[in-house]
C-alpha positions as CSV (number, residue, x, y, z in Angstrom):
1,X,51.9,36.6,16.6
2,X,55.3,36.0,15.9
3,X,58.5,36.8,18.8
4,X,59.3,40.1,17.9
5,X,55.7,41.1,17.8
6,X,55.1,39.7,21.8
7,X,58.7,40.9,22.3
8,X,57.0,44.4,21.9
9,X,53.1,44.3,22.5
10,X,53.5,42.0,25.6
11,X,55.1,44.9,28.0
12,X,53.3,48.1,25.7
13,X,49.7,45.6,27.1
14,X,51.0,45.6,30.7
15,X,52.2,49.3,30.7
16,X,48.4,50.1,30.1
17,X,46.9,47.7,31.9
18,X,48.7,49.5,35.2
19,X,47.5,52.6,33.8
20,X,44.1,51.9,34.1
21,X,44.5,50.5,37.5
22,X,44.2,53.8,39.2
23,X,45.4,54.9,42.6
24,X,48.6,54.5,44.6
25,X,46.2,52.1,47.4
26,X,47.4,49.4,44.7
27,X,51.0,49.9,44.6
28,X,51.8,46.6,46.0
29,X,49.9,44.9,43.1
30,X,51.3,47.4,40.3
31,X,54.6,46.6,41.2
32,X,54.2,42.9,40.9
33,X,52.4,43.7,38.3
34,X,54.9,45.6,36.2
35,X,57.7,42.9,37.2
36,X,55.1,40.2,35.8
37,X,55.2,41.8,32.5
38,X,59.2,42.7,32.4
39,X,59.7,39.1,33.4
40,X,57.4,38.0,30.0
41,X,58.7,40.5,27.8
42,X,62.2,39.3,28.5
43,X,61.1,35.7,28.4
44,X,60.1,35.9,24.7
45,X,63.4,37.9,23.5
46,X,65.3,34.7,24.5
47,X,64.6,32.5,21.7
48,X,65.4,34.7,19.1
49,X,69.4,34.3,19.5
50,X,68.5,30.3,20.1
51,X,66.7,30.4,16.8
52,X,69.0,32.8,15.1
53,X,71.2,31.5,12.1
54,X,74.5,33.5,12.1
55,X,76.1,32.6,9.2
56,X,73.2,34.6,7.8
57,X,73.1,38.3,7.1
58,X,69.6,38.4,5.7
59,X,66.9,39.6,8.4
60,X,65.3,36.9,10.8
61,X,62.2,36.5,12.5
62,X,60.0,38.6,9.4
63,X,56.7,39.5,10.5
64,X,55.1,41.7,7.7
65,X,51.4,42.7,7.5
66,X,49.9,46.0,5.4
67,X,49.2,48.8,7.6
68,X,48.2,51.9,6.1
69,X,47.5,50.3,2.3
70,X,46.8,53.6,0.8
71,X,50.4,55.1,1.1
72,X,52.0,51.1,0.7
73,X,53.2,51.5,4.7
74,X,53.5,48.3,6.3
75,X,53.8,46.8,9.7
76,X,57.3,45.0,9.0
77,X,59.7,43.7,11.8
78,X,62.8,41.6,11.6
79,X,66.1,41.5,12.7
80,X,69.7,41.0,12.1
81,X,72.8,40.3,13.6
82,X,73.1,44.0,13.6
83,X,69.9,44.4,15.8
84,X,69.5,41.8,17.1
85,X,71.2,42.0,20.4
86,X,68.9,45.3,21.3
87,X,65.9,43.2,21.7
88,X,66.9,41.5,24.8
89,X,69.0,43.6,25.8
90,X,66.3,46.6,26.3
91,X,63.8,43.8,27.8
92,X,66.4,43.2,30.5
93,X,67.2,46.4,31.5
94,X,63.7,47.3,32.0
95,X,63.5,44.3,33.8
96,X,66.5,45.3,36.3
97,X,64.8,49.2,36.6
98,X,61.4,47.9,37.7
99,X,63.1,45.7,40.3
100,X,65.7,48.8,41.3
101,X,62.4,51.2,41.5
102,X,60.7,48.7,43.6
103,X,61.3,50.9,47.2
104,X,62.3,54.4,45.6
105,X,59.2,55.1,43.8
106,X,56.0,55.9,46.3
107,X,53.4,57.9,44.1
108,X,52.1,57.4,41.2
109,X,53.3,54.5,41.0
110,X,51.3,52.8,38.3
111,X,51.9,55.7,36.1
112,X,55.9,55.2,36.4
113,X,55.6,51.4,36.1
114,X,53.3,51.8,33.6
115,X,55.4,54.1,31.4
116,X,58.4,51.9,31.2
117,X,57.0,49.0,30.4
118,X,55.8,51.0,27.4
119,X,59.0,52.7,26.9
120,X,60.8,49.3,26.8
121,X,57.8,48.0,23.8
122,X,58.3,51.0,21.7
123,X,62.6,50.6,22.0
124,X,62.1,47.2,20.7
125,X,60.0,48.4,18.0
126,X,63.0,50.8,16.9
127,X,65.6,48.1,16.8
128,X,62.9,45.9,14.8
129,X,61.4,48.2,12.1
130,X,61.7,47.4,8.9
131,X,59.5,49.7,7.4
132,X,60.3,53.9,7.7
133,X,57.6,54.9,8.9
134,X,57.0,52.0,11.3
135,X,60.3,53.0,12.4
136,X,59.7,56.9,12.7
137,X,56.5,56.0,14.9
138,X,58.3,53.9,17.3
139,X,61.3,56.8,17.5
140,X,59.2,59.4,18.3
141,X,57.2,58.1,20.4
142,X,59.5,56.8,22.9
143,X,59.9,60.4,23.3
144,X,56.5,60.6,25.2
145,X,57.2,57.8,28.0
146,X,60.0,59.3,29.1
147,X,59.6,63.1,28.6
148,X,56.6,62.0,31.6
149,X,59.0,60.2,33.7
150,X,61.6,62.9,33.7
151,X,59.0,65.8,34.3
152,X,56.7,64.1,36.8
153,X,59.2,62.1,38.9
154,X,62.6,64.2,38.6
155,X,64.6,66.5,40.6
156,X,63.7,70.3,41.3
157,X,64.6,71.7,37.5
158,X,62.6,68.7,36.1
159,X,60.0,70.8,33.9
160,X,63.0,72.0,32.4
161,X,65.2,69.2,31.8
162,X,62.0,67.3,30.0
163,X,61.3,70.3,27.8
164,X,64.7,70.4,26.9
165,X,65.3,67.0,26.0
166,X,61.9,66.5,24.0
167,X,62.7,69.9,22.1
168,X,66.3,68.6,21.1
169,X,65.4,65.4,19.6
170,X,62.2,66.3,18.5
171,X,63.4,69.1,16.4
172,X,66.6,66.7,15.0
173,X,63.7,64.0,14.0
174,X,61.5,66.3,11.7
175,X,64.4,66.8,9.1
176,X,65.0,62.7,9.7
177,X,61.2,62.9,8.2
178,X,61.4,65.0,5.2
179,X,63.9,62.3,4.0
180,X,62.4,59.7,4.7
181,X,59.3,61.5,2.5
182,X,61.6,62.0,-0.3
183,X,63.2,58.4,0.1
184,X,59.5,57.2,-0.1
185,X,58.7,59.6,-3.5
186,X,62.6,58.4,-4.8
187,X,61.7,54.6,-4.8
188,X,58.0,54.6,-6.8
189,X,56.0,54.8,-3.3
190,X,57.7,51.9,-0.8
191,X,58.4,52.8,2.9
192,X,60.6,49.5,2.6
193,X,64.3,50.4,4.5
194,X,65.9,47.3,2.5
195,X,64.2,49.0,-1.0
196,X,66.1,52.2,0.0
197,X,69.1,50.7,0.7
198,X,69.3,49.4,-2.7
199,X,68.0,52.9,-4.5
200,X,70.5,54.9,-6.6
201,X,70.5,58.6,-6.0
202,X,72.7,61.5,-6.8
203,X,75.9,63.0,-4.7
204,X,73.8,65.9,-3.6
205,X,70.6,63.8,-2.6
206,X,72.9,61.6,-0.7
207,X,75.0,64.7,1.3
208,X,71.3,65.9,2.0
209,X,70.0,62.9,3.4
210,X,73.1,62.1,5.2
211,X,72.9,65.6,7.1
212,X,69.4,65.2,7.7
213,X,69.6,61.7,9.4
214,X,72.7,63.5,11.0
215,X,70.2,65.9,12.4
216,X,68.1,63.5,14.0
217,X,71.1,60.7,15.4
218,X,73.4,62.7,16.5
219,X,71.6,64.1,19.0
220,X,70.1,60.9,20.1
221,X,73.8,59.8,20.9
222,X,74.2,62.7,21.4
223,X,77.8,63.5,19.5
224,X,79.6,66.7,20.7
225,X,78.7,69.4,20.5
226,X,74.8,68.7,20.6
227,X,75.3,66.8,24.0
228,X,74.4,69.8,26.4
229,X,71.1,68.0,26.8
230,X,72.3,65.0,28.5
231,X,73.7,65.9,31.8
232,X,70.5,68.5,32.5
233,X,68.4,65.5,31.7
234,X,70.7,62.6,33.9
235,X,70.8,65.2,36.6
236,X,66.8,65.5,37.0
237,X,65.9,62.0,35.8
238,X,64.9,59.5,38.4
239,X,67.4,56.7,38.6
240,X,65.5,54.4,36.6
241,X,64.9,57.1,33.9
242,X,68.8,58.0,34.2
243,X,69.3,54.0,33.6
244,X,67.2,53.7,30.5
245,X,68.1,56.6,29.1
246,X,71.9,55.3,29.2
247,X,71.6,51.8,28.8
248,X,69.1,52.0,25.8
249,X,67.6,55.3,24.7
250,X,71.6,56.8,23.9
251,X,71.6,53.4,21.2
252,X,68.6,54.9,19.2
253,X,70.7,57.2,17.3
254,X,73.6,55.2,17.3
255,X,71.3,52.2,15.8
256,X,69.9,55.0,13.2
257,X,73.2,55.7,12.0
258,X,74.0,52.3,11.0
259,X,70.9,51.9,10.1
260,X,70.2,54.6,7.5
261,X,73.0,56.4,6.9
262,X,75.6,53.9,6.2
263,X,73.7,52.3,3.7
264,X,71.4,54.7,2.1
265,X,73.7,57.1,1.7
266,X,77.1,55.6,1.2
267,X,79.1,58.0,-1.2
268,X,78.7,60.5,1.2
269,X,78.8,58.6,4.2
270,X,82.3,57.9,2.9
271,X,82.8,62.0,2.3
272,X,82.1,63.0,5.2
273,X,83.6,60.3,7.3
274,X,86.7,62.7,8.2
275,X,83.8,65.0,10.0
276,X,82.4,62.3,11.6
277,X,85.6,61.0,13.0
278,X,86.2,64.6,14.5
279,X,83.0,65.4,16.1
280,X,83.8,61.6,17.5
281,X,87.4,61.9,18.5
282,X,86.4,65.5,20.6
283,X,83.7,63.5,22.5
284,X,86.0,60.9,23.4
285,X,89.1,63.8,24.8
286,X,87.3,66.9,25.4
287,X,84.2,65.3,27.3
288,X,86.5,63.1,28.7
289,X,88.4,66.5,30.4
290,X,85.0,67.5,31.1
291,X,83.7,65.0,33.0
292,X,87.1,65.3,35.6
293,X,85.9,68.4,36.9
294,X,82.1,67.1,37.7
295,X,81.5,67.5,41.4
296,X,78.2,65.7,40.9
297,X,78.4,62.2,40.7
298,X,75.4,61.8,37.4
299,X,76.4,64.4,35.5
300,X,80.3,62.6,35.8
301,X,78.8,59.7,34.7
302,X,76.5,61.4,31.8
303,X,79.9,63.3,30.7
304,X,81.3,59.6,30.3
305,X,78.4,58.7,28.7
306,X,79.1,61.3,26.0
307,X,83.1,60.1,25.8
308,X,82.1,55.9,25.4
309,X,79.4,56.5,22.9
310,X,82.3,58.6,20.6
311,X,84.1,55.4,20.6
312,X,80.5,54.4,18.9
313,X,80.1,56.6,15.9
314,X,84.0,56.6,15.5
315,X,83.6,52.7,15.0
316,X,81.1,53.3,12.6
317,X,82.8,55.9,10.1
318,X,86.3,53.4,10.2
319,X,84.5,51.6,7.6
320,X,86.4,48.5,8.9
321,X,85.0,45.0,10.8
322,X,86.8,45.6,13.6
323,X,85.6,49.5,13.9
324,X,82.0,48.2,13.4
325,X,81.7,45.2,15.3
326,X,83.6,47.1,18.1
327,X,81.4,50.1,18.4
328,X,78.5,47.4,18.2
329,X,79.9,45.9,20.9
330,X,80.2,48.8,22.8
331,X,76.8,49.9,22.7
332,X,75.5,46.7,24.0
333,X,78.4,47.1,26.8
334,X,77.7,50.5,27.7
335,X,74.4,49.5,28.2
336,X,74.5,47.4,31.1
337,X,78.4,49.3,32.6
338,X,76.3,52.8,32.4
339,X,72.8,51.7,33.6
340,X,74.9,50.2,36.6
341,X,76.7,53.2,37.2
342,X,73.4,55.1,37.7
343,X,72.0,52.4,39.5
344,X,74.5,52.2,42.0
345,X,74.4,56.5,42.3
346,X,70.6,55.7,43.1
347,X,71.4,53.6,45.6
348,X,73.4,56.0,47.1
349,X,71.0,58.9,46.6
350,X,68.1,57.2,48.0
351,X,70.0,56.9,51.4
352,X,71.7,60.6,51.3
353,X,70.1,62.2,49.1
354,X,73.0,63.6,47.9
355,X,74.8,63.4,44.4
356,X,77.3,65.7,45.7
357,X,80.8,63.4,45.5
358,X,81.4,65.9,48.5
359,X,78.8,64.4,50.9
360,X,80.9,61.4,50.7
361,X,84.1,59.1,51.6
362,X,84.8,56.0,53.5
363,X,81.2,54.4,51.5
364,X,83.2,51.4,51.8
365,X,83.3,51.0,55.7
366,X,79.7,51.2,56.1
367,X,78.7,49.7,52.7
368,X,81.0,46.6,51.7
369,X,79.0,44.4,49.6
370,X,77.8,47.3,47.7
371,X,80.8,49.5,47.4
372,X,82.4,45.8,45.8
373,X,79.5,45.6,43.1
374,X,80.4,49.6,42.4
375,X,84.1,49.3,41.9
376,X,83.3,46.8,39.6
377,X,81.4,48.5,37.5
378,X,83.8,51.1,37.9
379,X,86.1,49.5,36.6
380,X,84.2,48.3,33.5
381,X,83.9,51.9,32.9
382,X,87.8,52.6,32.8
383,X,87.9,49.4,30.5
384,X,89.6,47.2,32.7
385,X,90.0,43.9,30.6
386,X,88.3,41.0,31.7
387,X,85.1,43.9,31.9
388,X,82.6,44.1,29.1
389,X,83.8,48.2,29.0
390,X,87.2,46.2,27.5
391,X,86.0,44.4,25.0
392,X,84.2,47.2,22.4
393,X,86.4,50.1,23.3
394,X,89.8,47.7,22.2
395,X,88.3,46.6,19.3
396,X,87.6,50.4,18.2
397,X,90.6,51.2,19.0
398,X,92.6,48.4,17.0
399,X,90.3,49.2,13.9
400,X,91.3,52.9,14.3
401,X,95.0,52.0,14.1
402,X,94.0,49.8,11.1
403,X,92.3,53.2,9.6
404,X,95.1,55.8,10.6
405,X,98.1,55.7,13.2
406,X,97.1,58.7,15.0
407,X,93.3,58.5,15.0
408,X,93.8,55.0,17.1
409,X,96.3,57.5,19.1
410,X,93.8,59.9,20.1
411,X,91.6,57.3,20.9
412,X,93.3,55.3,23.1
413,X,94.0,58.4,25.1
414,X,90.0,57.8,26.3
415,X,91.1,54.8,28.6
416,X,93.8,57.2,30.4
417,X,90.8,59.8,31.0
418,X,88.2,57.6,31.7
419,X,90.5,55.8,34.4
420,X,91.4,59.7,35.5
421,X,87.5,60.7,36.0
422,X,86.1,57.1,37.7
423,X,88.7,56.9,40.0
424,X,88.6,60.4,41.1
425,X,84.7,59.8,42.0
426,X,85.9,56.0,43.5
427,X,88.4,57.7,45.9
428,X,86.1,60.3,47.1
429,X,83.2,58.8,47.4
430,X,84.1,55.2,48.7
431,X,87.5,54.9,50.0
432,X,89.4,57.1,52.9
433,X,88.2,57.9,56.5
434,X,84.3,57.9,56.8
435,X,84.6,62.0,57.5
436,X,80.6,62.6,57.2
437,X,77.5,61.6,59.6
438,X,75.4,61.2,56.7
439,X,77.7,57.9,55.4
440,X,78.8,57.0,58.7
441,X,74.7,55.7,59.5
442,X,74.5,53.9,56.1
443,X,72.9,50.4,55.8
444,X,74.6,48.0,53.0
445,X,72.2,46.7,50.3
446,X,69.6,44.3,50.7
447,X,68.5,41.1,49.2
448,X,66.1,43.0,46.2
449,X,69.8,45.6,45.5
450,X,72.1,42.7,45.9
451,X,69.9,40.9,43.4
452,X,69.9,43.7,41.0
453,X,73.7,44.6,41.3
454,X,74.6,40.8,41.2
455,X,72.8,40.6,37.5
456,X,74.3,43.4,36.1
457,X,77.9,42.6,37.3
458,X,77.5,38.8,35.9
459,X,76.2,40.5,32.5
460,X,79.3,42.9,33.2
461,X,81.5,40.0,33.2
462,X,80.3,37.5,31.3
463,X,80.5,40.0,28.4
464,X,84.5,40.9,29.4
465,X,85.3,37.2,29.7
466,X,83.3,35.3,26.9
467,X,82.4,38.0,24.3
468,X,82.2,35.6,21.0
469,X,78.2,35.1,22.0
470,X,77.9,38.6,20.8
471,X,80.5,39.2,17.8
472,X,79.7,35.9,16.1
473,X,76.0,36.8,15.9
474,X,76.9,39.8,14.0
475,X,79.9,39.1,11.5
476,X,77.7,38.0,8.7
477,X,75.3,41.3,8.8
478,X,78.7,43.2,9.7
479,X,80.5,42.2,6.5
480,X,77.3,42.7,4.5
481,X,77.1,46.2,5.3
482,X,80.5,47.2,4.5
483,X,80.7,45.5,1.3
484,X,77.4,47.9,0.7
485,X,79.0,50.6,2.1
486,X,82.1,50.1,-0.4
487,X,79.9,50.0,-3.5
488,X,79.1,53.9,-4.9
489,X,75.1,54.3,-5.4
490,X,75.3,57.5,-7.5
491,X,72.9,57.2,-10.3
């Protein structure tokens, strides 16, 4: 079994096995448990950047076995320097939210350990597919795992929030499947993504297609305006769901785009690039005005979740390296700034439980050693330089000014409302006068939060300081995909 293949079976085997443990008298066992098989599945995502050749843009790591024969669908992974960043990158966020649930979660617990684990198999078998329907199986079906952990172990409106979020997506995904049926009839009968890539089709096939993986992206990101979902579902989600979804789950349809769009459909990829720029440059200012009048602290934070992924699908539609490789960047970035953002609310919530930034002030005088990991990552959030929320956002921005003057304009203006928004929730809720009993009897972090925080904020700064690890790794596939991009495919 090659590395991708334990990279996703090895914590999808541990996420059952807990299920079938049984009641919460095990909990102590489940939990080491669970954090056993995070530990592994992250383990065997780290060799694949040591054995990964990045001068090469061709896919690495090729596992590729028939599936269904009948209908020519194969079980085909591999990755590039596109991809291959997600692999560990989901393994070790899921390995962060199993030690962050470790107190907060005390039913059920198998079942929300157990979940996870599977979640974080099937999101490594998105960034991994190389086959369409292989990949269609593993998007949907990350759907289930968390559509359970949202309705089972969220907030008061949580039946709600779930139905809402599996509804949104789910719908989005059944056009992404009539192409992909029409993709698979277009080529002779191959499911192969790289076949499709390569197959001419018409102006009008392409514009359909485009729209139909449009359908089911975009509101994976989600892009304005179909991003209402997101702060019901951050709102209701437990913090590790909130995490995951963030951190990982947000990169899907990001991932998709850049995946199957781009390069299937380039002619109109390049046509409707002004529309994509648009939907993208109103994330990054008008959910950036939005999120400054959020009086709860996760729905602020899912708001600037909405405003940093715009910087992601405007990167994409720059048709540029640094637009690309910046919004690549970014995603990985946002991943661990925004899954410790919600961490650190968690934290918070599961002393208070309050999200209210009212119930706060003066965090900081009861809560040092925490409040220092938050301002970090609130800062990482404004972009700070030095931050890994620097590095993508600047590259974006200085292949928008490449692309057009006033696009990179508009853009920038995201760092002034992002610094606006953060430090509006930093002043209230941790600085001033402690002016509530309910954060005057707070405890600071223990050893298992400290530990968490502490790897998030090195991956935080690591990234900021020393970010050629993760742009040399993709140049090669980057430059690839543009000169594809630039080449028409109409037939």
């Amino acid at each position: 079994m090659g590395l991708l293949s334990l990279a996703i079976w090895i914590p999808i085997a541990f996420g059952a096995l807990l299920l079938a443990i049984g009641r919460d008298e095990h909990a102590p066992m489940v939990r080491w448990m669970a954090l056993l098989g995070a530990a592994f599945g992250f383990l065997v995502t780290l060799p694949l950047y040591g054995g990964f050749d990045p001068g090469s843009a061709a896919m690495q790591f090729v596992e590729k076995a028939a599936w269904i024969e009948r209908f020519n669908v194969h079980y085909h992974l591999g990755v590039d320097g596109i991809s291959l960043w997600f692999v560990p990158l989901t393994a070790f966020i899921t390995l962060i939210v199993v030690l962050a649930s470790w107190e907060a979660i005390t039913e059920r617990v198998n079942q929300y350990m157990g979940a996870f684990l599977i979640l974080s198999g099937l999101m490594i078998g998105v960034f991994s597919a190389l086959d369409g329907i292989l990949f269609y199986v593993f998007f949907e079906a990350t759907l289930i795992p968390m559509y359970l952990i949202i309705g089972i172990w969220g907030g008061p409106n949580k039946i709600y929030a779930a139905f809402k979020f599996f509804l949104y997506t789910l719908l989005g995904s059944l056009l992404m499947l009539i192409a992909l049926i029409y993709l698979y009839n277009q080529s002779g009968g191959s499911f192969d993504i790289a076949t499709w890539h390569r197959l001419p089709l018409g102006g009008q096939a392409q514009t359909l297609l485009f729209f139909a993986f449009f359908a089911a992206f975009a509101v994976k990101v989600p892009m304005w305006p179909v991003h209402t979902w997101l702060p019901d579902v951050h709102v209701e989600a437990p913090t590790g769901g909130s995490a995951v979804l963030a951190a990982i789950m947000l990169k899907l349809g990001a991932y998709g785009f850049v995946r199957f769009s781009l390069p299937i459909a380039p002619d109109a990829a390049r046509e409707w690039a002004w529309l994509m720029i648009a939907l993208s440059l109103i994330a990054v200012v008008y959910v950036g005005l939005v999120a400054l009048v959020q009086t709860d602290m996760k729905k602020l934070v899912a708001y600037s979740s909405v405003a940093h992924m715009g910087f992601v699908t405007l990167g994409f539609f720059l048709f540029n390296e640094l637009g690309v490789s910046g919004a690549l960047v970014q995603m990985i970035a946002h991943g661990f700034v925004s899954g410790a953002m919600f961490l650190c609310i968690g934290v918070l919530y599961e002393r208070v439980h309050s999200r209210e930034i009212a119930a706060y002030g003066g965090v900081v005088e009861t809560m040092p050693r925490f409040t220092a990991f938050a301002l970090l990552f609130a800062m990482a959030n404004c972009g700070l330089p030095a931050t890994a929320g620097f590095v993508g956002e600047w590259m974006v921005i200085l292949g928008a000014v490449k692309a057009d003057f006033w696009i990179g304009l508009v853009a920038a203006t995201a760092l002034v409302f992002g610094a606006a928004y953060t430090l509006w929730m930093v002043k209230r809720v941790y600085l001033g006068p402690v002016v509530n009993d309910s954060v005057r009897g707070l405890s600071d972090i223990g050893r298992r939060e400290f530990l968490v925080l502490a790897l998030l904020a090195s991956a935080v700064l690591a990234m900021g300081l020393y970010p050629r690890p993760v742009t040399d790794v993709m140049d090669a596939s980057v430059a690839q995909l543009l000169r594809h991009v630039a080449l028409s495919k109409l037939n």
